[in-house]
C-alpha positions in Angstrom: 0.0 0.0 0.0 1.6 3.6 -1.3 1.9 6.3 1.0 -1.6 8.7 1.0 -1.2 11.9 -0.1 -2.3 15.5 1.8 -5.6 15.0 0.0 -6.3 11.5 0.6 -5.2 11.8 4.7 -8.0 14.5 5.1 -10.5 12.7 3.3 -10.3 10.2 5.5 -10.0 12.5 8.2 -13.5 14.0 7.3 -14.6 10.3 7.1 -13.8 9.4 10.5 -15.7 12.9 11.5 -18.7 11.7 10.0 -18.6 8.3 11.4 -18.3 9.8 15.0 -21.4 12.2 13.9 -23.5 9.7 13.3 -22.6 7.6 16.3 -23.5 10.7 18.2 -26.4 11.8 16.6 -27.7 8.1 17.4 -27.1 8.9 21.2 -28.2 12.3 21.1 -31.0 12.5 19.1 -34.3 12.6 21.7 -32.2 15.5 23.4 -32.1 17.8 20.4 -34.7 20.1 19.6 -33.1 20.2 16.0 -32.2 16.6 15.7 -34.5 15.9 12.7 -32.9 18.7 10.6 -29.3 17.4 12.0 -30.2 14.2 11.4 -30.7 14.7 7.3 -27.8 16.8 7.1 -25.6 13.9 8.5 -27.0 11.5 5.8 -26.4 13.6 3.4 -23.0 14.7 4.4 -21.1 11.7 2.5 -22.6 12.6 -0.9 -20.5 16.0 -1.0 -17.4 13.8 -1.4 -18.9 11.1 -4.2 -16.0 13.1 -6.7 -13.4 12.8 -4.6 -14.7 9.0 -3.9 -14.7 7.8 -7.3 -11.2 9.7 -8.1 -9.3 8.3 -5.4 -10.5 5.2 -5.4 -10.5 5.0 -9.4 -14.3 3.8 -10.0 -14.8 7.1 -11.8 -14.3 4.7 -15.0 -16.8 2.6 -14.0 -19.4 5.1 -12.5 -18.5 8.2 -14.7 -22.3 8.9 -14.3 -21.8 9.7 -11.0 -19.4 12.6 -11.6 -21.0 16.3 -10.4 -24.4 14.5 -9.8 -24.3 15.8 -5.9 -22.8 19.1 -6.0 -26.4 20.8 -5.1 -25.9 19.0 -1.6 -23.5 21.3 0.0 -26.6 24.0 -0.5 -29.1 21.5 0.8 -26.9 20.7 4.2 -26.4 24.5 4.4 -30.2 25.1 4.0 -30.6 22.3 7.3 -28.4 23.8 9.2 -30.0 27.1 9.5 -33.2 25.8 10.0 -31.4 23.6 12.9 -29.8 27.1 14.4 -33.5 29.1 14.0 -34.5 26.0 15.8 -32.6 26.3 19.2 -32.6 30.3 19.0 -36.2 30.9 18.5 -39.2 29.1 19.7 -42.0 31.6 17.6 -39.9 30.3 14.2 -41.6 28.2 12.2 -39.8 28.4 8.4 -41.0 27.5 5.3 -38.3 24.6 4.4 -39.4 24.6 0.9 -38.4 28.2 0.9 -35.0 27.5 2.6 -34.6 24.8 -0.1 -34.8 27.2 -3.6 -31.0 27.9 -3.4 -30.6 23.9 -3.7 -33.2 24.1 -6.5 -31.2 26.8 -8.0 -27.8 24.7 -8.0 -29.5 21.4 -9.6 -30.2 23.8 -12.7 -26.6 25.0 -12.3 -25.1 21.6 -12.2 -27.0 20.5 -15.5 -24.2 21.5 -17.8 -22.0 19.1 -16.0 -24.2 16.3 -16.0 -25.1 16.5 -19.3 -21.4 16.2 -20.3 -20.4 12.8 -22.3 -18.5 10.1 -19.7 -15.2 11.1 -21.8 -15.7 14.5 -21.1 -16.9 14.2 -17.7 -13.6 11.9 -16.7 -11.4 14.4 -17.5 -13.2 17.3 -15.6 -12.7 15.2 -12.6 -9.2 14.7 -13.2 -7.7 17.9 -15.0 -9.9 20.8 -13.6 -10.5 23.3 -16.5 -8.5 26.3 -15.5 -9.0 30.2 -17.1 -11.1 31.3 -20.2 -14.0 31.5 -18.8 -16.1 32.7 -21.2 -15.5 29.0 -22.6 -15.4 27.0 -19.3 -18.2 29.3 -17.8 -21.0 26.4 -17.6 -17.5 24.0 -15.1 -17.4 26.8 -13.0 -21.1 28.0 -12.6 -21.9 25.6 -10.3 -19.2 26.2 -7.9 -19.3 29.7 -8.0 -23.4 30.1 -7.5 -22.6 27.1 -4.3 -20.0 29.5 -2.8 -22.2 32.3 -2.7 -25.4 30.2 -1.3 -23.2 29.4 1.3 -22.1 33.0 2.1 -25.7 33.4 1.7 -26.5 31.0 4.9 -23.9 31.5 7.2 -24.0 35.2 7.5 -28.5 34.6 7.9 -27.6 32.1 10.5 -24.4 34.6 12.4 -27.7 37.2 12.4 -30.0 34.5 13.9 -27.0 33.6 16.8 -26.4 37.8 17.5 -29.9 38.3 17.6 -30.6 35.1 20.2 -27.4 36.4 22.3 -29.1 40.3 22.4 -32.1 39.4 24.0 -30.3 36.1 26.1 -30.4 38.3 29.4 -34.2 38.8 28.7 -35.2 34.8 29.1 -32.8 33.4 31.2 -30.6 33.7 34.4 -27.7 32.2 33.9 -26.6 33.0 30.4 -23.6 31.9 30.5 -25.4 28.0 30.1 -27.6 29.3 27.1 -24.7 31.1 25.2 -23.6 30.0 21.7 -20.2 31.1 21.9 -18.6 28.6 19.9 -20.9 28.0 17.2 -21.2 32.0 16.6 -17.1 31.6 16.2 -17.6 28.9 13.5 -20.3 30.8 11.8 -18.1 33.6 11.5 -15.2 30.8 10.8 -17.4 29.8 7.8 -18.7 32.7 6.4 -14.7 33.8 6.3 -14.3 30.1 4.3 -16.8 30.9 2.0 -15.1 34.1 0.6 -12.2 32.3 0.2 -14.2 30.0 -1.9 -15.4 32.3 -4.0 -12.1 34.4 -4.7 -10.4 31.0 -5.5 -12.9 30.6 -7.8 -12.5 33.8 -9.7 -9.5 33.7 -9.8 -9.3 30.5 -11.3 -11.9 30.9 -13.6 -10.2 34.7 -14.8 -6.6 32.8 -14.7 -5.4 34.7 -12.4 -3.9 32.3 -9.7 -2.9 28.8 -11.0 -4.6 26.0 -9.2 -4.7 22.5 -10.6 -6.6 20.7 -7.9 -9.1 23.7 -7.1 -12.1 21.0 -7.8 -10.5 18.7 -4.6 -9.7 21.7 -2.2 -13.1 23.2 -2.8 -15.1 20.4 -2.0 -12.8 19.2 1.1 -13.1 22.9 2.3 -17.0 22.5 1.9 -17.2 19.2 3.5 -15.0 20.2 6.4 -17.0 23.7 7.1 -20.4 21.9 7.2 -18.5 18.5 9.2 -17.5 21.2 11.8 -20.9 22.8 12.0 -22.7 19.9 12.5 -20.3 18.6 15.2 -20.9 21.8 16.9 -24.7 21.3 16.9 -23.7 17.7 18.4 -22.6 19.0 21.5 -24.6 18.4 24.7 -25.8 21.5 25.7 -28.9 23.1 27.3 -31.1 24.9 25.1 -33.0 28.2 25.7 -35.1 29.2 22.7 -36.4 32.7 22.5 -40.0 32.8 23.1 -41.1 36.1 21.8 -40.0 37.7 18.9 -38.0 41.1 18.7 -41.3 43.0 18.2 -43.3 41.6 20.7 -40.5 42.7 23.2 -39.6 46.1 22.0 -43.2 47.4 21.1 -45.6 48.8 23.7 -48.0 46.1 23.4 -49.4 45.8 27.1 -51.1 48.4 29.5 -49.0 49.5 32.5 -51.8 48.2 34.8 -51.4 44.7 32.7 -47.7 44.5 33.4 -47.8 45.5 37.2 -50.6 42.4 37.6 -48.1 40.3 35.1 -44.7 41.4 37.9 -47.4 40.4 40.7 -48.3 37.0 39.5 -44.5 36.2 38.4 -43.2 37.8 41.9 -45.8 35.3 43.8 -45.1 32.2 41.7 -41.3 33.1 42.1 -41.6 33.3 45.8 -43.7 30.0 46.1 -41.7 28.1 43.8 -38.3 29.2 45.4 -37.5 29.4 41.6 -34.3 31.6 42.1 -32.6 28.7 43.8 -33.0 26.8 40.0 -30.0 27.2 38.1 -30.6 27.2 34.2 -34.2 29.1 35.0 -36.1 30.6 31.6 -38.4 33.1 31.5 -40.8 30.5 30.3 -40.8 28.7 33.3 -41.8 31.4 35.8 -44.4 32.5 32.7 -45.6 28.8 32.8 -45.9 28.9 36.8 -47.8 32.4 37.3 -49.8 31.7 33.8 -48.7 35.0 31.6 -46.9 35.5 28.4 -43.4 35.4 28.4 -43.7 38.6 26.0 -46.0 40.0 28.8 -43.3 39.0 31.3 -39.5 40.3 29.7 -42.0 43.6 28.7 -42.9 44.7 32.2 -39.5 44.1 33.9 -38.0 46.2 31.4 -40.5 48.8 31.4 -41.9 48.9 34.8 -38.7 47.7 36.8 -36.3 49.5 34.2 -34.3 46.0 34.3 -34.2 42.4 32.4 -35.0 39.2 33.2 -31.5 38.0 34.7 -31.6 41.4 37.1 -34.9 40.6 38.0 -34.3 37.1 39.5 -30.7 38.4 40.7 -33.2 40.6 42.9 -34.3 37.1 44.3 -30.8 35.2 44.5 -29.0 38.1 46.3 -31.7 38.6 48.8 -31.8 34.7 49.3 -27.7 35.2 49.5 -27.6 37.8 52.4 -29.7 36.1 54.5 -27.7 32.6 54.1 -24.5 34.3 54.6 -26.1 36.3 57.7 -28.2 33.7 59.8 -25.6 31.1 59.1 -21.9 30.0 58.9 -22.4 29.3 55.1 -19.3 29.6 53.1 -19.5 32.1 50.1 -17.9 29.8 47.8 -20.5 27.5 48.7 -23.6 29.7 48.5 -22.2 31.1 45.2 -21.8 27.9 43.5 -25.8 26.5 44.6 -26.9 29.9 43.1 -25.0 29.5 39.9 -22.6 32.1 40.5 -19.5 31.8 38.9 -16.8 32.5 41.5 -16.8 34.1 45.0 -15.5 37.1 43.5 -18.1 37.4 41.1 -20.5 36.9 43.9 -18.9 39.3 46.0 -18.7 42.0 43.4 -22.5 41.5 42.2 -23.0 41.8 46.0 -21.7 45.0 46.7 -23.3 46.4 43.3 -26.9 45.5 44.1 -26.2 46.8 47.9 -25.3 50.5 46.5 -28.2 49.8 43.9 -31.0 49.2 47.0 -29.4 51.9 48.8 -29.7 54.6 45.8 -33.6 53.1 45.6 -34.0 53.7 49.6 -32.8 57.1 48.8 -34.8 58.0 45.8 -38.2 56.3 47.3 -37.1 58.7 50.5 -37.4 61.8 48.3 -40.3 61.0 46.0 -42.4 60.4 49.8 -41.1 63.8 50.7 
């Protein structure tokens, strides 16, 4: 057996990726909200590599049909994996996937100039990539060109979707920091950065401007590997905190301000009865669920009536809960910061001192206003 080559070792890289995808999406699948639309885009994975398949393997002769036939499926996976991020970032979504799917439509009519090719003809596209005059070769790089730019397309929609979740994240839960996408908004950005590159390599090549014999091979590996990545990062065992109002519902004056005191009083009693500020990972929709309002109704009166979010509004609750722990018994901070899902004793301490100086400014202004 010869000695693989650069290529061939991260094929089977991306190989061994997708095998460990599918053993976790086998585990995982009844704890992910967006498990049916990972689920496809796993299957499908494999088929973005049927070209390099057949070439290294040398069944292109004997499959020559085969050759471009899937190169709409990078489009398709794309498609499923924004629906699978507007699935764990907003509960109110509900998107029409045959909409989401008209870029793949689009690249199946882009791709028919390839299949329609002759197996002769076809058999050397896979293995001497056309390179410059593209005002001859226009019809070979079409397809890649148009894929590049639906990719673009989806990850910057889905780096939106992430920013917007993260804007309003201190407006549903407590404890953010369990509900943050941090990582897969850096491999959004990762991949919208990899679809550029795509598309310059491409022009280039196509213009003849940069010499690139096996552009076919590193754009498809580059593909595969973006939308490998992605879909591992989806994998990962998390806890999930859809948005359950949408941007308008929160910003626009949509309640009375008699509405929203009732909605703080029911929330504040359900709260107290529930002890829900001891529960680390706690939504809005839970304490919605428990004193039977909107979650709009809910985020919309503490910022308007209490001038504060959802996080500060609990904090309220865990603080208070906090000084009388640390006053009636011998309690160690670390210890009453860690069952409240605080991060550190420091941060404890410093949150502390903030929301003392913040009831004392209250004490002062309430003092004036009875004057």
């Amino acid at each position: 057996m010869g000695e693989l080559s650069t290529f061939q070792l991260v094929f089977l890289t991306l190989i061994i990726s997708w095998l460990a995808a599918v053993v976790l999406i086998w585990i995982r699948f009844d704890d992910l909200i967006h498990g049916k639309y990972l689920l496809v885009s796993i299957l499908l994975w494999p088929l973005i590599l049927v070209d390099e398949w057949l070439k290294f393997s040398g069944l292109a002769i004997d499959y020559p049909y085969l050759i471009g036939l899937f190169q709409f499926v990078p489009a398709v996976i794309a498609a499923l994996m924004a629906l699978a991020i507007q699935k764990i970032t907003l509960a109110k979504a509900n998107p029409s996937v045959a909409l989401y799917m008209v870029p793949a439509m689009i690249m199946l009519l882009a791709q028919i100039p390839i299949m329609m090719l002759s197996p002769t003809d076809k058999l050397e596209f896979l293995y001497q990539s056309p390179l410059g005059e593209f005002f001859v070769n226009w019809p070979l790089y079409a397809p890649f060109l148009i894929s590049g730019f639906i990719l673009l397309m989806y990850a910057v929609q889905s780096a939106e979707q992430i920013n917007h979740y993260h804007y309003y994240l201190s407006d549903q839960v407590v404890d953010v920091d369990l509900f943050r996408f941090n990582v897969l908004g850096g491999v959004q950005v990762g991949f919208m950065l990899c679809s550029v590159c795509l598309i310059l390599i491409m022009g280039l090549v196509a213009f003849d401007l940069f010499f690139l014999a096996e552009w076919q091979t590193i754009i498809n590996l580059i593909q595969a590997g973006c939308l490998m990545l992605i879909q591992l990062v989806l994998l990962e065992k998390r806890h999930f905190s859809p948005t359950p109002f949408s941007a308008g519902e929160l910003e626009g004056r949509q309640y009375s301000d008699d509405y929203l005191r009732l909605v703080l009083k029911k929330s504040e009693k359900a709260i107290i009865r529930h002890k829900a500020y001891k529960h680390i990972g706690l939504r809005i929709k839970h304490v919605a669920e428990a004193s039977e309002v909107e979650p709009a109704a809910l985020a919309q009166a503490t910022r308007m009536v209490l001038n504060r979010n959802f996080r500060a509004f609990i904090y309220h609750y865990r603080l208070e809960y906090a000084k009388k722990v640390l006053m009636r018994t011998d309690a160690k901070v670390t210890s009453v910061a860690r069952r409240l899902g605080f991060n550190s004793e420091k941060y404890l301490s410093n949150v502390f001192i903030k929301y003392i100086r913040l009831m004392g400014k209250e004490d002062i202004d309430n003092t004036k206003f009875g004057q």
